[in-house]
SEROGU-483227 format. One record per atom (N, C-alpha, C, O): x, y, z negated. Coordinates in pm, whole numbers, plus 50000, padded with zeros to 5 digits. Each point is the difference from the previous one (the first is absolute). Example, Ala and Ser with C-alpha at 12.3 -4.5 7.8 and 13.67 -1.06 7.14 Angstrom:
BEGIN
513194943149220 499115011950000 500905012050000 501044999849934 498615010750138 500825011949994 499235010949927 500515011149983 
This chain:
BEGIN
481795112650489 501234992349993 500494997250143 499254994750082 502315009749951 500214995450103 500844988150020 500914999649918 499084990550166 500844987550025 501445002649977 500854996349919 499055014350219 501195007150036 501165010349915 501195001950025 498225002149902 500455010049862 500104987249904 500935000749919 498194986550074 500744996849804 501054991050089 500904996549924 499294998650206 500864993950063 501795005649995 501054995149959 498675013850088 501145013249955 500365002849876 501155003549975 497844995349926 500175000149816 500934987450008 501235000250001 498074990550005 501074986249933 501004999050062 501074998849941 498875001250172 501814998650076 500715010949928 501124996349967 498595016249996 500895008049918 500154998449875 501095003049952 497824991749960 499995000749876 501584990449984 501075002049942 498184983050176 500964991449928 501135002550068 500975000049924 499275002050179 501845007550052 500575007149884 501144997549961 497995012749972 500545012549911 500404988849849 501154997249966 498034999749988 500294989149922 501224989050009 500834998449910 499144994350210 500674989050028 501665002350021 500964992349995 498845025750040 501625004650030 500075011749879 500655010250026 498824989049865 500625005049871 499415008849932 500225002049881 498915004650196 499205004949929 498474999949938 499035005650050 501014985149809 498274994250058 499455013249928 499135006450059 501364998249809 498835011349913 499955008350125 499015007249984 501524995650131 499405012850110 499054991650008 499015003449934 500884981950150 499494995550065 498734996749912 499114996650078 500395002949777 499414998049919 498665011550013 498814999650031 502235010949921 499045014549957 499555007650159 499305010150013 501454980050117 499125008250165 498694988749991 498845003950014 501494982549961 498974994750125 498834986849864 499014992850015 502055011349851 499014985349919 498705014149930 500245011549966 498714982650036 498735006349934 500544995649855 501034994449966 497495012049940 499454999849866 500884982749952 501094998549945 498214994050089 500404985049950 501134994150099 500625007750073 499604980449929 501274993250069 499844986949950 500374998349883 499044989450193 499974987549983 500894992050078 499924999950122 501024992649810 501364991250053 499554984149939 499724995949887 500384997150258 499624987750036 501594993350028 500074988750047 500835017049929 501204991850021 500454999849857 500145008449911 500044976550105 500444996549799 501665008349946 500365003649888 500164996850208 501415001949903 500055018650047 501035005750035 497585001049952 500235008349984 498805012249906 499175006450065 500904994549829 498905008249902 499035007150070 500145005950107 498574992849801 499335006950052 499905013550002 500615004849905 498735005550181 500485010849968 501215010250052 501124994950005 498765017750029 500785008250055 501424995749923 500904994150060 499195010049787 501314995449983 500764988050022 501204997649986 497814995150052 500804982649991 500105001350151 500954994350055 498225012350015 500864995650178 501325012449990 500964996750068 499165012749881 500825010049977 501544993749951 501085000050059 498584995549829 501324993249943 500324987550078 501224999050016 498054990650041 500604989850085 500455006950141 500874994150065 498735014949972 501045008150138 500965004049963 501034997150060 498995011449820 501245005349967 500864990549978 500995002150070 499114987449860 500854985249970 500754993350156 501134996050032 497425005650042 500304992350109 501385015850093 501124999450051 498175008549930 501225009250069 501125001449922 500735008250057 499694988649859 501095000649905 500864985850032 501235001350005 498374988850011 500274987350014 500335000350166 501134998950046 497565002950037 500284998450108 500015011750106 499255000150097 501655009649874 500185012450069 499975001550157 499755009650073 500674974749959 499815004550150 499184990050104 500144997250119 498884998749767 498764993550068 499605006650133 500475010550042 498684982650013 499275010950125 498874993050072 499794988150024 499435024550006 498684990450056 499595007750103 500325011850019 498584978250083 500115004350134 498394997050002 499524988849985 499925020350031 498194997349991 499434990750132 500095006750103 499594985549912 499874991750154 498705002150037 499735003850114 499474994449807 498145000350023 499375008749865 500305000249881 498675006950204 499315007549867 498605000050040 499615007050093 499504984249829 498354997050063 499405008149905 500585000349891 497935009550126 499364999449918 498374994850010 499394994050089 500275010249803 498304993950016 498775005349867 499984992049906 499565013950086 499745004049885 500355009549927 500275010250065 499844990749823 500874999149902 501394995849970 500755003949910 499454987650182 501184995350036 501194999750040 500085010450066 501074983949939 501275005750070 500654992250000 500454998949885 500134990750207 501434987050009 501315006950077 500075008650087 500714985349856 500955001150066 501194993349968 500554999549890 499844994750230 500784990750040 501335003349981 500345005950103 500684993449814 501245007350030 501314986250008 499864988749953 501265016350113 501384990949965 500775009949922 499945012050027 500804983349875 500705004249879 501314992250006 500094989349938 500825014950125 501714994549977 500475007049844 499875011549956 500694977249990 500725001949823 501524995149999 500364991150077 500235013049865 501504998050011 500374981250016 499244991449957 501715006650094 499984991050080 499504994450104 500314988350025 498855018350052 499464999350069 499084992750009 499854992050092 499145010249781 499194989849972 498365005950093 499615011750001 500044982450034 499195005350055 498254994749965 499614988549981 499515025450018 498264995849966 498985008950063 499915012150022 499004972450008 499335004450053 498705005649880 499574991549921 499915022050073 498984998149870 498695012550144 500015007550098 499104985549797 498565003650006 499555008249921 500114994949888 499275018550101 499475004649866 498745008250065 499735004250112 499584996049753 498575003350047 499965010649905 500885001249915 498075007450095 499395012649934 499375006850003 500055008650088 499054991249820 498415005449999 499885016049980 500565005549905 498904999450160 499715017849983 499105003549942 499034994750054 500565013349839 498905004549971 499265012750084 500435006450096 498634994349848 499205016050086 500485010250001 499515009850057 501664990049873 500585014750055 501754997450043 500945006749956 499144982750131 501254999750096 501104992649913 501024998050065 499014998449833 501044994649900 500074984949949 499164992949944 501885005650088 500324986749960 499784996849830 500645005249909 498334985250079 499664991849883 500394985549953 500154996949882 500004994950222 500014988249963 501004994150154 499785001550121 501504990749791 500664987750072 500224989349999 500014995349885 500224996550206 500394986150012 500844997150118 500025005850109 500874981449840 501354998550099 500024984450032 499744991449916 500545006850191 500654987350017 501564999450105 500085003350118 501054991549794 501205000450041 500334985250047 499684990249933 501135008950212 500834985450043 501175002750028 500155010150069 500884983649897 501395002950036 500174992950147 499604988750028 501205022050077 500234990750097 500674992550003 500905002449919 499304986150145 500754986849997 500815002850124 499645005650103 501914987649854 501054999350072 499894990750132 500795001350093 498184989349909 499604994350123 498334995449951 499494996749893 500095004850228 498564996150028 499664989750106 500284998650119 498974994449787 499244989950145 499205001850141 499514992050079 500615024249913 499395002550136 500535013350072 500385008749921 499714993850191 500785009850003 499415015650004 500595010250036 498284988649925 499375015949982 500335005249867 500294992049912 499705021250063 500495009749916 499204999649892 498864996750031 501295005549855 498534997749877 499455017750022 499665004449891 500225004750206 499395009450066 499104999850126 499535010550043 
């Protein structure tokens, strides 16, 4: 297993996904099973499949900008900012586990919306 290779998997899986195409992004980089730790989205290839497609139908000109990508393990984070129409802007976290043969199995997310003013003046990056 390399760091460096499933590091490169998830930043593409989820770019390819996140900008419209998830069944590519499904059948390159998710293995045998697929475990989803974010509630408002099914478990399972088809349930992250159909909530991208919704979300690209709805929000066509979302966009995301990968900021940090750590790995460790099995492992894989990454830090991204995501601008949504109105210029709503988020900061999210997502994690993802690789199995033994290079493929994404299992996710989990944590999303914050940025705030229009902050009590301090550093960046939530």
């Amino acid at each position: 297993m390399s760091l460096e290779k499933n590091k490169e998997s998830a930043i593409a899986f989820y770019k390819m996904a996140y900008e419209g195409n998830p069944r590519k992004a499904v059948a390159q980089y998710i293995g045998e099973d697929y475990i989803q730790h974010n509630p408002d989205v099914a478990d399972g290839t088809e349930g992250f499949i159909t909530y991208f497609d919704r979300m690209q139908k709805e929000y066509p000109n979302k966009s995301i900008a990968f900021v940090r990508c750590i790995a460790e393990g099995d492992l894989v984070a990454l830090h991204t900012h995501q601008t949504w129409p109105g210029n709503d802007e988020y900061v999210t976290m997502d994690f993802f586990r690789f199995d033994a043969n290079g493929k994404i199995c299992e996710h989990w997310d944590a999303i914050q919306q940025i705030p229009k003013k902050s009590a301090n003046p550093n960046t939530m990056y």
